[in-house]
C-alpha positions as CSV (number, residue, x, y, z in Angstrom):
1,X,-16.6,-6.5,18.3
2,X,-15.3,-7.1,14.8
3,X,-12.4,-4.5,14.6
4,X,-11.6,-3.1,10.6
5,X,-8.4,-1.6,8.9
6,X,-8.9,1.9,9.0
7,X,-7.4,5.6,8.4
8,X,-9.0,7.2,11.1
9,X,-8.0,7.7,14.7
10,X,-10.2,9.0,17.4
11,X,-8.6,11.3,19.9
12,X,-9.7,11.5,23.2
13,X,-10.2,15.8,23.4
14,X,-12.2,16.3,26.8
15,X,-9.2,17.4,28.7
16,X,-9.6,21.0,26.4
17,X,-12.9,21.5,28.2
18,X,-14.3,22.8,24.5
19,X,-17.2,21.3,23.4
20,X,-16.0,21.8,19.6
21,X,-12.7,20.5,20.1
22,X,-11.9,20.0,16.0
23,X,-13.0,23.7,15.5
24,X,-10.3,24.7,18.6
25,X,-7.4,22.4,16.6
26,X,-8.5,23.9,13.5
27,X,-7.4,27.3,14.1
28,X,-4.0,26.3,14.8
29,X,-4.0,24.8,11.2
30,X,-5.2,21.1,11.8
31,X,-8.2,20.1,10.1
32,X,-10.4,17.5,12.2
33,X,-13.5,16.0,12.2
34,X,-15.9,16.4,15.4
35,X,-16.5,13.6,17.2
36,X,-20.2,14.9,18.4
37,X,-21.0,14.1,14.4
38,X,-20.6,10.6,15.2
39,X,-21.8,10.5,18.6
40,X,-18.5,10.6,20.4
41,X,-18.8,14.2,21.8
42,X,-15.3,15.7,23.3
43,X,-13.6,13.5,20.8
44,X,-11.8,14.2,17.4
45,X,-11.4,12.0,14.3
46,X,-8.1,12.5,12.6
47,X,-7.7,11.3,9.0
48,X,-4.1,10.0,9.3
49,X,-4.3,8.6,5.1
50,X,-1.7,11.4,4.1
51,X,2.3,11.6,3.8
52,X,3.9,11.0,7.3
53,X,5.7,14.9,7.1
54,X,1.8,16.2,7.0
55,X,1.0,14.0,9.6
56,X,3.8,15.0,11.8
57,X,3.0,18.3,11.5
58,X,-0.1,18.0,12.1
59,X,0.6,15.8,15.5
60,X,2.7,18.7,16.5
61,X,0.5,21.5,16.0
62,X,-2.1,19.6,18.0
63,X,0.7,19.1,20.8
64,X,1.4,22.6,20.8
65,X,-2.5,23.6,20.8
66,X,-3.2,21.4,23.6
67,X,0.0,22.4,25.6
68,X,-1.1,26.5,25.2
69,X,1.9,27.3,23.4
């Protein structure tokens, strides 16, 4: 396995019970790609190439998604 520099991060989702996991995130404001596209259903692919305030926001809206709140 030859591993590569990369932007992208693939988040484990399957605790949501959602089978579209990136559309659930998305409507708290955090745009995600859908694992299933890629063949890794219940998973997300997060972009993370951006300024680190966008990411932290966007790491906190997830947290708060997740957590119900």
């Amino acid at each position: 396995h030859h591993v590569e520099a990369t932007y992208l991060a693939w988040i484990d989702a399957r605790r949501l019970d959602n089978i579209f996991p990136a559309r659930f995130f998305e409507a708290f404001g955090v745009g995600l790609s859908e694992g299933s596209d890629f063949g890794l259903p219940g998973y997300v692919r997060l972009n993370f190439g951006c300024r680190r305030l966008l990411l932290r926001q966007a790491l906190q809206r997830m947290k708060q998604a997740a957590e119900g709140k």
